[in-house]
N, C-alpha and C positions, 0 to 999 in steps of 0.2 A: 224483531228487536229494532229499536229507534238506531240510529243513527246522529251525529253530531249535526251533520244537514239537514236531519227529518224533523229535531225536537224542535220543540217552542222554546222561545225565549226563558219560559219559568221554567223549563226543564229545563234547560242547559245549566240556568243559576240554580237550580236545586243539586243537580251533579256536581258543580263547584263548589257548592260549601259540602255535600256530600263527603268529596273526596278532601278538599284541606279546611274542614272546621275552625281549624287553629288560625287560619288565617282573618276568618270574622271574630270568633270567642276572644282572642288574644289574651290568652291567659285566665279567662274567666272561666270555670267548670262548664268540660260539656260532661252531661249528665247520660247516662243510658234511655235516659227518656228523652231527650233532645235526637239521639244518634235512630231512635226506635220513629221517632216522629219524621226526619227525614230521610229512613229508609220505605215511610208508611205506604202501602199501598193506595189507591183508590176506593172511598165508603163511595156506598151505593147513592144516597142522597144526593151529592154533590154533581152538578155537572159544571165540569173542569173545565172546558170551552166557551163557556157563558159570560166571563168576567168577572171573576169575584174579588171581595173589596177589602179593605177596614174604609170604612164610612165616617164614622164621626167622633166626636167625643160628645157623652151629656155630664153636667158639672154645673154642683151647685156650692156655692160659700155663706158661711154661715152669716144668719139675718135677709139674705136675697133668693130671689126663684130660680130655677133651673134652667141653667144655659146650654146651647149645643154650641162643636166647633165642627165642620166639614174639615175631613181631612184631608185637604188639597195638598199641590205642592207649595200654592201662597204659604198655606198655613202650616206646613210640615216642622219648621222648627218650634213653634208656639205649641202644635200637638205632642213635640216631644218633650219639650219643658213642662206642662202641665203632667205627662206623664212620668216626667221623674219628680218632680213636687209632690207626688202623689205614692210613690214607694217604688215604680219602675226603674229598670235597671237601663241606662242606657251608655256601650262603650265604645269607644275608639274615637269619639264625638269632640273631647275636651267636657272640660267640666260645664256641669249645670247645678244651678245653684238651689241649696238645699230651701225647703220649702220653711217657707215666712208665713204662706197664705192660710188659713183656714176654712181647707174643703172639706165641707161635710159632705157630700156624694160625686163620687165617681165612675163613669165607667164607658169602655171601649166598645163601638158595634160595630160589626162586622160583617156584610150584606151578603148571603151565601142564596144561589139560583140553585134550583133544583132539578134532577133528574128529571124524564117524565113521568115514573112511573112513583115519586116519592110523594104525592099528595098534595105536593103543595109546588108553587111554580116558584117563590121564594120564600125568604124568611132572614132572621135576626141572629146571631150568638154573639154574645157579649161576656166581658170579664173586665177585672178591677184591674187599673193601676199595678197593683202588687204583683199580679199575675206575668204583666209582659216585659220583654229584655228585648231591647232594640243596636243590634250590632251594626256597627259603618260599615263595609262593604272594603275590598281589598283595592288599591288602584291597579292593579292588571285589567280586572275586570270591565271597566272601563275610565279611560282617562279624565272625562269631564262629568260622569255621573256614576259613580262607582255603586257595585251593585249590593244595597244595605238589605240587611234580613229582620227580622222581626217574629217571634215566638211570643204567643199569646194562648196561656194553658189554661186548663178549667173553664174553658167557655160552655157558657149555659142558653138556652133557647130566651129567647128575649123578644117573642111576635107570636102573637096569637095562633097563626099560623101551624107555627113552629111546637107550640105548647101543644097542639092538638095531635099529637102524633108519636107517638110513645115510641117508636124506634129512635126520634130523636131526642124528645123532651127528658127520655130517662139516663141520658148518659150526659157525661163530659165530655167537653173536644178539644184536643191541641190545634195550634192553628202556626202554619209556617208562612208568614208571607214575604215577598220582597219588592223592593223597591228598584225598577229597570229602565226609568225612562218611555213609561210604557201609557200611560197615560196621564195629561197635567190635572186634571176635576178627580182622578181616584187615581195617584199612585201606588199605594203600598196593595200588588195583588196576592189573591190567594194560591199559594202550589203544594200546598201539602196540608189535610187535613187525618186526625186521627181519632180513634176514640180511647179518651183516658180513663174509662170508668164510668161507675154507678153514677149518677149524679141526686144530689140531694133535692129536696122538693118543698121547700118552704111555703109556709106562704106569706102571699104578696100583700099585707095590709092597709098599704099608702093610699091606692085607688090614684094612682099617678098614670094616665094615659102612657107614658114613656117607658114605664117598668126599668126604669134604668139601674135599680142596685145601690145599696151605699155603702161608702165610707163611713163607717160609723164613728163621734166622737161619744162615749161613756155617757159620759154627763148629758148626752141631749136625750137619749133616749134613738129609736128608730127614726130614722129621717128619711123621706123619699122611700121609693118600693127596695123592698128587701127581697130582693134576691140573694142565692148562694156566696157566699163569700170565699 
């Protein structure tokens, strides 16, 4: 059994929101699926030692090509504005302003290293905007960079990689990360991953290198690769 001395960093802040959720959610529902996702244990795929990420954003606005944003700590507030413009929830922050822009595609990827025996040495899981809830972090936790959380549900294989491999490509995954001070080029890491289900299997029409999913508006019709929604 770990110890307070023995864990890592994402263990310890995984323990902490464990034990006082209310102190990140602040009043926002925790949900059985949130409490299940950071009791989750360890999937086989994943190796937890490796460094794993949220990586970027791709986003595209209607009439223009598809942008990516690296989710640095430069860019961490800009990654969270775009993601509440876009239907994510994010609390304890202060307000962000509701969206003006017109994104037709969105979506978060998430850089996950692999076991050795899972087939592949990395790969991709991505989901929409809609999908993630980005909570500030308590100041006990730490004074000058308090430790913020981040749940990102329904993620879907998004790297070919990734697609080839039916233990992964057929399910959904929750994904717990936070934010520790831990690295400036990839803050937000990965310490708790789960699987939430069957996952759907569309297919991918666009013929977009990036496979990155959309935001669909009605009226355009599909836009960019359509993934699970």
């Amino acid at each position: 059994m770990q110890t307070q001395c023995t864990m890592s960093k994402g263990d310890r802040a995984r323990r902490l929101l464990r034990l006082h959720p209310e102190s990140w959610f602040r009043g926002y529902t925790i949900e059985e699926r949130d409490r299940a996702l950071l009791d989750a244990d360890n999937v086989s795929f994943v190796d937890y030692t490796a460094g794993n990420y949220v990586r970027k954003l791709f986003h595209m606005k209607r009439g223009e090509q598809f942008g990516e944003t690296d989710w640095t700590v430069e860019a961490d507030d800009d990654c969270k504005k775009k993601v509440a413009q876009a239907g994510g929830a994010i609390v304890g922050y202060g307000p962000f302003p509701d969206s003006s822009i017109p994104w037709v595609s969105m979506t978060v990827n998430t850089k996950i290293k692999c076991a050795k025996d899972a087939g592949t040495s990395w790969g991709y899981l991505s989901t929409h905007p809609s999908n993630i809830r980005i909570f500030r972090g308590p100041p006990n936790t730490c004074p000058d960079h308090p430790w913020d959380a981040m749940i990102l549900r329904d993620c879907h294989t998004n790297s070919s990689n990734f697609h080839r491999i039916d233990q992964i490509a057929s399910r959904k995954w929750d994904i717990l990360a936070m934010k520790m001070c831990e690295d400036y080029d990839h803050p937000w890491v990965v310490v708790s991953v789960k699987d939430a289900g069957e996952a759907a299997r569309p297919e991918r029409d666009c013929n977009d290198a990036h496979e990155c999913g959309c935001i669909r508006d009605p009226n355009d019709g599909p836009v960019g690769p359509c993934g699970p929604r």
